[in-house]
BATOR-624215 format. One record per residue (C-alpha): residue number from 0; residue in one letter; x negated, y negated, z. Coordinates in nm, 3 decimals. Layout:
(atom NUM, A, (X, Y, Z)) ...
***
This chain:
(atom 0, X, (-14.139, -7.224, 7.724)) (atom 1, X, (-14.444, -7.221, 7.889)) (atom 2, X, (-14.592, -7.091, 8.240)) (atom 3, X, (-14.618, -7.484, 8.379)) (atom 4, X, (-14.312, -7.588, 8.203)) (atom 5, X, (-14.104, -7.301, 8.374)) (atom 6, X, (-14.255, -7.337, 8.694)) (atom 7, X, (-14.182, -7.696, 8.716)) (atom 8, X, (-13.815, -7.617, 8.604)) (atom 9, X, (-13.773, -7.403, 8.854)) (atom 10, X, (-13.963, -7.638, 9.090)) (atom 11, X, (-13.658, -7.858, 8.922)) (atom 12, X, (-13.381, -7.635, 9.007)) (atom 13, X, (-13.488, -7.601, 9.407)) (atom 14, X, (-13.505, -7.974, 9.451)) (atom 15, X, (-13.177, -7.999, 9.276)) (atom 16, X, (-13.031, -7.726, 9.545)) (atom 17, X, (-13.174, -7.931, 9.838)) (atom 18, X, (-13.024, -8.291, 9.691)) (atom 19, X, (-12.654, -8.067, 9.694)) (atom 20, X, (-12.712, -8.018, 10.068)) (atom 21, X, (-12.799, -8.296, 10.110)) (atom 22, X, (-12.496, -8.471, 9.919)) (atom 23, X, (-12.285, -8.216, 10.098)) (atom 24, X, (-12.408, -8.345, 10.452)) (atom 25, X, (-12.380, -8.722, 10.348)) (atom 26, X, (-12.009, -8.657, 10.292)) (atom 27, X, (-11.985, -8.485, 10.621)) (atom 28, X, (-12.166, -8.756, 10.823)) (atom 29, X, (-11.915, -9.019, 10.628)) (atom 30, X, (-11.606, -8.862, 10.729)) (atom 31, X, (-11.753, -8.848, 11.090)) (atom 32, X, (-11.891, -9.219, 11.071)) (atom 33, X, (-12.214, -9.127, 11.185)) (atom 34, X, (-12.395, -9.431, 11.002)) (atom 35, X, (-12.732, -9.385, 11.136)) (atom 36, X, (-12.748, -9.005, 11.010)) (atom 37, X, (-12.665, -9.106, 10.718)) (atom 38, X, (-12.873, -9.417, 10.666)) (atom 39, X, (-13.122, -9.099, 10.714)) (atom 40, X, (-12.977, -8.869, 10.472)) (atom 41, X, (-12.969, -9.146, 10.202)) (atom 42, X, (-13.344, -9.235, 10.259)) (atom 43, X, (-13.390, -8.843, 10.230)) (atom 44, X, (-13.167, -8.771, 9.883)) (atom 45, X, (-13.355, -9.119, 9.739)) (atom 46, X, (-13.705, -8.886, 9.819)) (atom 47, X, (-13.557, -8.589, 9.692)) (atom 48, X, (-13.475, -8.756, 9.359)) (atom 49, X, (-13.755, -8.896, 9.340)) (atom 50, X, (-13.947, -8.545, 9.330)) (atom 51, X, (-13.691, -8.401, 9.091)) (atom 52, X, (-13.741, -8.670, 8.819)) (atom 53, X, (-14.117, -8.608, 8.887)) (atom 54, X, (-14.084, -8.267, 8.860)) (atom 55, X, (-13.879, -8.302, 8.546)) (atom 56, X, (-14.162, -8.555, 8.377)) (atom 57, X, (-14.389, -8.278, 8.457)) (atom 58, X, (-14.198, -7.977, 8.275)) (atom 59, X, (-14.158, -8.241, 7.985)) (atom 60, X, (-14.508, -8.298, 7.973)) (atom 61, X, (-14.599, -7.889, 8.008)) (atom 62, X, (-14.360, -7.793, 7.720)) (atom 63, X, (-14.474, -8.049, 7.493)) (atom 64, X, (-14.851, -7.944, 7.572)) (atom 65, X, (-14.737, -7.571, 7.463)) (atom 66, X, (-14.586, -7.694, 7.140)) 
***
């Protein structure tokens, strides 16, 4: 593995940490029925994954470079 391949894993593994909050709070905000919080949270986990499957093109694209 490669230095840009296993920074953009770890990259990776932090926005993975934040979606689990994240997750964690959505179920939190369900069981209080706070719908508006969580119309939030939702619009923030869709970001999140969004930056994790960029991140995870990116360590794709580093390790291949490094074969």
């Amino acid at each position: 593995m490669n230095g840009g391949s296993a920074e953009s894993l770890q990259r990776a593994e932090e926005l993975l940490e934040r979606l689990r909050g994240k997750l964690e709070q959505l179920e939190r905000l369900a069981e209080e029925g706070d719908a508006d919080a969580a119309v939030d949270d939702l619009a923030e986990i869709a970001e999140i994954a969004r930056e994790l499957e960029a991140e995870i093109g990116r360590a794709r694209t580093a390790a291949d470079a490094g074969r």
